[in-house]
C-alpha positions in Angstrom: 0.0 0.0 0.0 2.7 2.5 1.2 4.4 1.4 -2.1 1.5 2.5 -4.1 1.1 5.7 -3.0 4.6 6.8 -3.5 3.7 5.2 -7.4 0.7 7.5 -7.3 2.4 10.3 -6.0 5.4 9.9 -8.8 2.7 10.3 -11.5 1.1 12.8 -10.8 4.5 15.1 -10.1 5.2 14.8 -13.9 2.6 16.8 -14.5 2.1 19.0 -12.1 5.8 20.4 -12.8 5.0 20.4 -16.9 1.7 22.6 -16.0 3.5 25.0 -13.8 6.5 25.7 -16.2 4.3 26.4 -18.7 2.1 28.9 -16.7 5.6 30.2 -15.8 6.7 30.3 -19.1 4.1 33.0 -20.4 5.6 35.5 -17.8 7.2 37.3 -19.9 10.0 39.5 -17.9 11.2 43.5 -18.8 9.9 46.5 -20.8 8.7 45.9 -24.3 10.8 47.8 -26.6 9.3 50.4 -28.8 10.9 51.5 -31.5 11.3 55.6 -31.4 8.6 57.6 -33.7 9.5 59.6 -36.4 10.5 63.2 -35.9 8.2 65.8 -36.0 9.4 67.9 -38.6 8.1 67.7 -42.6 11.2 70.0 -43.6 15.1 70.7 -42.9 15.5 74.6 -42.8 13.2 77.1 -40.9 12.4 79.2 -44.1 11.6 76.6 -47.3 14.4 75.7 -49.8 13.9 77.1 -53.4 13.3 74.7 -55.8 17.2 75.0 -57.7 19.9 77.1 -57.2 21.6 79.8 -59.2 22.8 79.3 -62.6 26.1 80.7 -63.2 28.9 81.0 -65.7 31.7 77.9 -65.4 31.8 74.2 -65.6 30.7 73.8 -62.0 27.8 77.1 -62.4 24.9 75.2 -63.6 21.9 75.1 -61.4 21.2 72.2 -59.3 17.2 71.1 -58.9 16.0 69.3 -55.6 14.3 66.5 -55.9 12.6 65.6 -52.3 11.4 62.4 -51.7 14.2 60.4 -53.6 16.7 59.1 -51.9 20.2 59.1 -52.8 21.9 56.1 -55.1 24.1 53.4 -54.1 27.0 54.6 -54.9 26.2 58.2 -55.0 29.9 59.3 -55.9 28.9 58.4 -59.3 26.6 61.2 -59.5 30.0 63.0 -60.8 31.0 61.1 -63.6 34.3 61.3 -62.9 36.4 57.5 -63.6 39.3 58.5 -60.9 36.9 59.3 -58.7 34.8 56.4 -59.0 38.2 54.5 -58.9 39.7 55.8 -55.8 36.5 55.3 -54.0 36.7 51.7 -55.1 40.6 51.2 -54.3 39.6 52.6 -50.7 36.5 49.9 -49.9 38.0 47.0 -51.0 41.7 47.7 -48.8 40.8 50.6 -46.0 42.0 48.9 -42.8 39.4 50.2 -40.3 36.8 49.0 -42.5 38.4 45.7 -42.8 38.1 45.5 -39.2 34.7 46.5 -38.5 33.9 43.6 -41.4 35.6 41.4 -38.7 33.8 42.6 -36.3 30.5 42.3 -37.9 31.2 38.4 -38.3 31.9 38.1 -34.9 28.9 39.5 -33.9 27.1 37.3 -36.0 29.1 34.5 -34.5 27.9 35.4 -31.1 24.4 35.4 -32.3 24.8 31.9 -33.2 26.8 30.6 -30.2 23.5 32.5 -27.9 21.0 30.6 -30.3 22.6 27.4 -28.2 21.2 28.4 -25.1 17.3 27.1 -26.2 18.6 23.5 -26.7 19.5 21.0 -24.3 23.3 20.4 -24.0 24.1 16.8 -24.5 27.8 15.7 -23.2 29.0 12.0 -24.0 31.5 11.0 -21.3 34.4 7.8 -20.9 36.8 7.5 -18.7 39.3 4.9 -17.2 40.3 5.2 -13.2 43.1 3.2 -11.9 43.3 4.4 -7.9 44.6 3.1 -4.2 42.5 3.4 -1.0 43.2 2.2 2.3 41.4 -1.0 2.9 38.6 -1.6 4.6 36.3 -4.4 5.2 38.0 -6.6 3.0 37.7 -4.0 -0.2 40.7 -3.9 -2.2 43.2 -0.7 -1.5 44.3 -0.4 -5.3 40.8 -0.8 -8.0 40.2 0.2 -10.8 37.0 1.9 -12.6 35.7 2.6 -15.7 32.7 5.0 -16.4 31.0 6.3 -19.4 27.5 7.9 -20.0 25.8 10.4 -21.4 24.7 13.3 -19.5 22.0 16.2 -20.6 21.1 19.6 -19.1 18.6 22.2 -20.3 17.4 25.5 -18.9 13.6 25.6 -19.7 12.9 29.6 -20.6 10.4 30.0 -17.8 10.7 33.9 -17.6 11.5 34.5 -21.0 15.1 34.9 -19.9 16.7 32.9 -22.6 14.8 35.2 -25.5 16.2 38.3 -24.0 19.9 37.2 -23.8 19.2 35.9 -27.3 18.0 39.6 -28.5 20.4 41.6 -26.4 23.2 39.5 -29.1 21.0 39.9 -32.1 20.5 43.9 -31.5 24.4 44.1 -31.0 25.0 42.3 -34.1 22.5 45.0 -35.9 24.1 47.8 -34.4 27.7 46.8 -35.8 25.9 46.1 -38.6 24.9 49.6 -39.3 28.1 51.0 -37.8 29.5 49.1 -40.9 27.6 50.8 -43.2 28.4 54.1 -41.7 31.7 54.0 -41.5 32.1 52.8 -45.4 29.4 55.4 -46.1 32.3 57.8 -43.9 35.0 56.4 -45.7 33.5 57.3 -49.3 32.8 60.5 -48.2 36.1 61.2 -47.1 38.1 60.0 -50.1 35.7 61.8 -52.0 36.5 64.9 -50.0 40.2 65.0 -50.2 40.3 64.2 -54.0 38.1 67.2 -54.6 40.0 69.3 -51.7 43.4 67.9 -53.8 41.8 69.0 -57.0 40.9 72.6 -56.2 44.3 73.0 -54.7 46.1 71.2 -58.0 44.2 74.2 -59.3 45.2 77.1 -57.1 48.8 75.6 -57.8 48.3 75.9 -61.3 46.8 79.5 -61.1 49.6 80.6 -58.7 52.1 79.5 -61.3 50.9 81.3 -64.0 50.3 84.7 -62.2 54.1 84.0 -61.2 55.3 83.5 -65.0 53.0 86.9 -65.6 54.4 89.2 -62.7 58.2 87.7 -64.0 57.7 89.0 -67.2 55.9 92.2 -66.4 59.5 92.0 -64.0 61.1 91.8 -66.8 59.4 94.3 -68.7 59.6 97.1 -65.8 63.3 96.8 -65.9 63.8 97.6 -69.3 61.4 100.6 -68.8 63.7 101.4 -66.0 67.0 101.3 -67.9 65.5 104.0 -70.5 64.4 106.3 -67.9 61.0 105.6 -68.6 59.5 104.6 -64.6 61.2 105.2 -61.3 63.4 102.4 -59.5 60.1 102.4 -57.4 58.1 100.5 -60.2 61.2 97.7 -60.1 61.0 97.0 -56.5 57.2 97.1 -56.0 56.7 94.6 -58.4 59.6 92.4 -57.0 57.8 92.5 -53.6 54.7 91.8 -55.3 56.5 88.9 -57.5 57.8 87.8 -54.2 54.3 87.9 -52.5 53.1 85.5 -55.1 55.6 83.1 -54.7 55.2 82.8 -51.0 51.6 81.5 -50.8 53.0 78.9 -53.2 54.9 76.4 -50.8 51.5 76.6 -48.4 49.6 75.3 -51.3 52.0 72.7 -52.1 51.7 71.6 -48.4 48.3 71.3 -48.2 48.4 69.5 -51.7 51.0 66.6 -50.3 48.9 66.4 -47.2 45.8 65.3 -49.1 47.6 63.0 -51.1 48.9 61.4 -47.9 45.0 61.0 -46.8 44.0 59.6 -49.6 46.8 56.8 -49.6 45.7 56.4 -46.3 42.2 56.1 -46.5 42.9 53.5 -49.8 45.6 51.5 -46.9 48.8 52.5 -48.6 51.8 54.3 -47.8 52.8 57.5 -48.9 55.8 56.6 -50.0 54.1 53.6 -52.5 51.4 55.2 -53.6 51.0 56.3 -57.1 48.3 59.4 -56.8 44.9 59.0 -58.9 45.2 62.3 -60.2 41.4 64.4 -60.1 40.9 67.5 -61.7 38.0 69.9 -61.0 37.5 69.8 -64.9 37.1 66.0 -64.6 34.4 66.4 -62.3 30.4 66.8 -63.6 28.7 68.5 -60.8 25.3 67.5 -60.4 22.3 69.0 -61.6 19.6 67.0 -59.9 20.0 66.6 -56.1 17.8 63.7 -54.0 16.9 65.1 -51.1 15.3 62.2 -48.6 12.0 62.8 -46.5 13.0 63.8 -42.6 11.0 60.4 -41.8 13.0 58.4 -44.5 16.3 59.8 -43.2 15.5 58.9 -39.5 15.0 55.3 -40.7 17.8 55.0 -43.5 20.6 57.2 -42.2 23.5 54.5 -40.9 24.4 56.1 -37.6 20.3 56.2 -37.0 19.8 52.9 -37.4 23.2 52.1 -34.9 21.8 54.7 -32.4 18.2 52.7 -33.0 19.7 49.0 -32.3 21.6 50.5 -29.6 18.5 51.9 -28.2 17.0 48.2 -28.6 20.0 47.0 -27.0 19.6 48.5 -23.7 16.1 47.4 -23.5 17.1 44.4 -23.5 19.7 44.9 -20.8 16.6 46.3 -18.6 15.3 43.1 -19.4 18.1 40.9 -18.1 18.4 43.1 -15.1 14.9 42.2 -13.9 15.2 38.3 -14.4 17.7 38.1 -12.0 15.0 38.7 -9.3 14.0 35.5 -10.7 14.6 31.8 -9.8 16.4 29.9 -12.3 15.1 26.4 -13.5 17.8 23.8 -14.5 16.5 19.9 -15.6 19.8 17.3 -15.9 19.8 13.9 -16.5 22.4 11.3 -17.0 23.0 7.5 -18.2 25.7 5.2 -18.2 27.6 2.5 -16.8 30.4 1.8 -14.0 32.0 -1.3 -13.4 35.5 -1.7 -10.8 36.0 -4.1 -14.2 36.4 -4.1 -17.9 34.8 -7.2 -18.7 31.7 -6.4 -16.6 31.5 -2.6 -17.8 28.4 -3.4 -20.1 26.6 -5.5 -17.5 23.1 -4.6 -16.7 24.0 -4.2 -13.0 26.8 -1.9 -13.9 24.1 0.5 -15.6 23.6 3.7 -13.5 21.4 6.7 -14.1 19.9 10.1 -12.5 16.9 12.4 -13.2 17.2 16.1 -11.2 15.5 19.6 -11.4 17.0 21.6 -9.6 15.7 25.8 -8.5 18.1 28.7 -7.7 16.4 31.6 -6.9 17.9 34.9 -5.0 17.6 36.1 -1.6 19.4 38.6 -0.3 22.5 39.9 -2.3 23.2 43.6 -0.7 21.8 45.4 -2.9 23.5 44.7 -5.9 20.8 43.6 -8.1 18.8 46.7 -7.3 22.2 48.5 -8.4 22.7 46.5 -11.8 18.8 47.3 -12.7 19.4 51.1 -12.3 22.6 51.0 -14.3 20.6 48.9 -17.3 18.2 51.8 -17.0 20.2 54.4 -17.1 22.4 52.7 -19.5 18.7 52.6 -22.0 18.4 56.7 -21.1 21.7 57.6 -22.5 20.9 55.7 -25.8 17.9 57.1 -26.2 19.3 60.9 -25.2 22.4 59.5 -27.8 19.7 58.6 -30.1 18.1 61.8 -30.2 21.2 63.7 -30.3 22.3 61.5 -33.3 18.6 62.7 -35.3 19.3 66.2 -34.1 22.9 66.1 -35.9 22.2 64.3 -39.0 19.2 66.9 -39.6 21.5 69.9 -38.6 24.0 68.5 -41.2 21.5 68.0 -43.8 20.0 71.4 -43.2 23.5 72.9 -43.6 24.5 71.4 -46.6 21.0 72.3 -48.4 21.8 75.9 -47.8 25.6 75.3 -48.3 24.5 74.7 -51.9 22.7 77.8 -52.3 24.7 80.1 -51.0 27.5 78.3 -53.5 25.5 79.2 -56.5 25.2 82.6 -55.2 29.0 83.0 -54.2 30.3 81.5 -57.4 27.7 83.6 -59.3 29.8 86.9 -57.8 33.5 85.3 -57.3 32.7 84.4 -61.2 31.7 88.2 -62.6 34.5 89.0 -60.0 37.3 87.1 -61.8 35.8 88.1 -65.2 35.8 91.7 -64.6 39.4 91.6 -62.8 40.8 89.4 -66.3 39.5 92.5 -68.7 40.8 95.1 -66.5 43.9 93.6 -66.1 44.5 93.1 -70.1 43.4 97.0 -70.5 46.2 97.5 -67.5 48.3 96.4 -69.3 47.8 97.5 -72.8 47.9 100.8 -70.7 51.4 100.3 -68.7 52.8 99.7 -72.2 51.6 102.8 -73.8 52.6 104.7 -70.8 49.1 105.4 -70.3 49.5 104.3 -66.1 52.2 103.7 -63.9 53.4 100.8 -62.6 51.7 101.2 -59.4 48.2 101.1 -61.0 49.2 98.4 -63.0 50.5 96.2 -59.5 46.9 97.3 -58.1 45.2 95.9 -61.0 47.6 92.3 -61.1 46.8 91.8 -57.1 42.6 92.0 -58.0 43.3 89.8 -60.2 45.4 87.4 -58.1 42.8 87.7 -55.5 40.2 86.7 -58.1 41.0 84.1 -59.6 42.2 82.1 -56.4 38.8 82.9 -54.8 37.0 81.4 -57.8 38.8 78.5 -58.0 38.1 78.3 -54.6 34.4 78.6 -54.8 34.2 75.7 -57.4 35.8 73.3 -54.9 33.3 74.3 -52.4 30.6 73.4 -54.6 31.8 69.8 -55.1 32.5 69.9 -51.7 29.3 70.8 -50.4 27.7 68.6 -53.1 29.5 65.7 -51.5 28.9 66.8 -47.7 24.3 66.6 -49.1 25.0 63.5 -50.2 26.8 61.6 -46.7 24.3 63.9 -44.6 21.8 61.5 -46.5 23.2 58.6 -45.7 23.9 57.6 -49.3 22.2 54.9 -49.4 23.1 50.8 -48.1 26.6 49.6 -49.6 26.2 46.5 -52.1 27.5 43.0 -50.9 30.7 42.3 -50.7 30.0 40.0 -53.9 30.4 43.0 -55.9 33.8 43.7 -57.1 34.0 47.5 -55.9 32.2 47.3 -52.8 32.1 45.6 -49.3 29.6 43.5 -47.8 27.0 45.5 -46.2 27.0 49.0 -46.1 30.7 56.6 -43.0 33.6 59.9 -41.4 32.8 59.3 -38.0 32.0 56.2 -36.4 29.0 55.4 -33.6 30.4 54.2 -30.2 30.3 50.6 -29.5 27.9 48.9 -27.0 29.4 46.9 -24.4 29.3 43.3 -24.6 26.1 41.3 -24.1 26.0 40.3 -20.7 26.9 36.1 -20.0 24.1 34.0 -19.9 23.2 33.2 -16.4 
């Protein structure tokens, strides 16, 4: 009788404990994450954008039309039509260092993912082992035995609380976020090469300019010498155009500097050295500037923008930390179970009396622990309130930067509109300048007065055409440019930046 209640007590303890895990199990534990809502804004500048900008005189003075609601290209460098271009950006995101890394870090990520999927599955461990030990005797037992085991052993932690689904979406949000950090920081690095072979090219070109108004102010040198010699302008003339000569030549080595130093980025940024690489030359003549501009909704940008979408799995990330933080209030279920055999003997190690075996469950759940778990759950939650703040700071400076580079561009047409007739105007009145210094119409001092303009000029409107292209390019990374092909592609890496998101810590270890 006694033997059959312990029987009927045995069956009905099965399930009893199956019932009450899976009441337990539709506990669900922390906050529900809610993904942030789009920004309430329809536009990017206070006062509305006009529909194109100026058109102007020059290769890079045609007017550029906005087209909102389209989102940029791909690859949006190609908007230029410029092959070096198009070939240094290539060069750089197939060997850039940094983003080789982050690639590397992107797979382990996704490596972590999988090694957290584990944690849903029993863990099954096959064991054998051989024992050959020497005890003092007793009762007749042998002092030196031997004994051979083997089994099989299982262990599972049931996901009562939901505890094993938060760990599991704490790794997938992190592998997101480098995700996206990936994309942003190839998005970066286009932007940047891009950059410094425009910067390179406008300063090729102030180089160039700077030469030539050297060659001019040599000969008109020359020239005010021999009016010198026959008495025809004061040793005055000779010695304000040598300073002026000299002037000129000065600003040269500065551009020359700046020149070298943005080759040196660009080797760089493509994961040369300076000393072997062979520059990709770009010239501001090479370049097509665009005439129609995409200009991406404020919602679209909030959900497409790289460094968004990082700031948005981080965001996601710390939920889940808030999460993790509360199941450790929680007891943890294990269930373990084991089978095998053990024999003092090799011959008798398969006997059926040798066969052993164990069922357990076993509850840990806390008590008292000073105050620290209380502590970790305030640190998850404030650790969610700076990513959301960070989040919200991110929106805030990919709007500003969008919003700067829209009026950027118009203020460009406008300035290269006026540096243009300025450099047109000072090219006429210098040729009249001098068709006057030679017929003795002016002195030389006039004539000086009228060469400086002119220097003036034309280094400001080369100037103004890189900032154009410059500005051009800036509209485009503001935007996010679009996600990066796979790394399947032959100019691009797998998934899709100039600065880079800070890195979430490292999921928490499963408990």
């Amino acid at each position: 009788m006694h033997t059959e209640r312990r029987s009927h007590g045995r069956a009905l303890t099965g399930p009893f404990v199956a019932v009450l895990l899976a009441a337990l199990a539709g506990c669900g534990i922390g906050p529900r994450y809610r993904a942030p809502s789009a920004p309430p804004v329809g536009r990017y500048t206070q006062r509305p954008m006009p529909a194109a900008t100026l058109a102007t005189h020059g290769s890079a003075g045609g007017a550029q039309r906005f087209h909102y609601g389209v989102s940029p290209h791909v690859r949006w460098w190609r908007a230029f039509r410029s092959r070096p271009l198009d070939r240094l950006v290539a060069l750089a995101l197939k060997h850039n260092n940094a983003l080789a890394a982050d690639r590397a870090r992107l797979l382990r990520a996704r490596a972590v993912v999988v090694a957290d999927e584990g944690i849903f599955y029993p863990q099954l461990n096959a064991n054998l082992g051989a024992l050959r030990a020497k005890s003092p005797a007793h009762g007749g037992l042998p002092g030196i035995y031997s004994l051979y085991t083997g089994g099989l052993s299982v262990s599972y932690y049931p996901d009562v609380f939901g505890v094993n689904k938060l760990l599991y979406n704490s790794a997938e949000a992190q592998a997101r976020l480098v995700r996206d950090q990936l994309r942003a920081a190839a998005l970066a690095l286009a932007g940047n090469v891009a950059i410094a072979a425009v910067q390179a090219a406008s300063d090729r070109a102030q180089v160039r300019a700077t030469r030539r108004i050297i060659a001019q102010e040599t000969e008109l040198l020359r020239l005010t010498k021999l009016q010198y010699q026959t008495g025809a302008v004061p040793y005055l003339s000779v010695v304000n155009q040598e300073s002026q000569l000299a002037t000129s030549k000065a600003a040269l080595p500065a551009l020359l500097q700046q020149l070298a130093l943005e080759r040196y980025a660009l080797a760089t940024l493509i994961g040369s050295f300076p000393a072997q690489w062979h520059p990709v030359h770009l010239r501001l003549s090479s370049l097509h500037l665009p005439r129609n501009l995409p200009v991406s909704l404020p919602s679209v940008l909030a959900r497409s923008r790289p460094d968004i979408r990082a700031a948005t799995e981080q965001m996601r990330y710390a939920n889940a930390q808030v999460g993790i933080a509360d199941a450790q209030f929680y007891p943890v279920v294990q269930l373990t179970g084991s089978i095998g055999q053990e024999s003092l003997t090799a011959g008798h190690f398969f006997d059926a009396a040798s066969s052993v075996w164990s069922v357990g469950a076993s509850l840990l759940a806390p008590l008292f622990h000073g105050g620290t778990l209380r502590a970790q759950r305030r640190e998850a939650l404030e650790f969610y309130a700076e990513a959301r703040a960070t989040y919200q700071e991110t929106v805030l400076g990919a709007f500003r930067q969008v919003a700067g580079s829209l009026r950027a561009l118009d203020h460009d047409a406008q300035a290269l509109r006026d540096e243009g007739d300025a450099y047109a105007a000072s090219q006429e009145a210098l040729r009249l300048a001098r068709e006057s210094y030679r017929a003795g119409a002016i002195d030389s001092l006039s004539l000086l007065t009228t060469e400086a303009l002119y220097s003036q000029a034309r280094i400001a409107y080369v100037r103004a055409e890189g900032q154009r292209y410059l500005d051009t390019v800036a509209l485009y990374t503001a935007l996010g440019g679009g996600p990066l092909p796979s790394r399947r592609h032959k100019d691009a890496p797998a998934p899709n930046a100039v600065k880079r998101v800070s890195t979430a810590p490292s999921p928490k270890e499963s408990r």
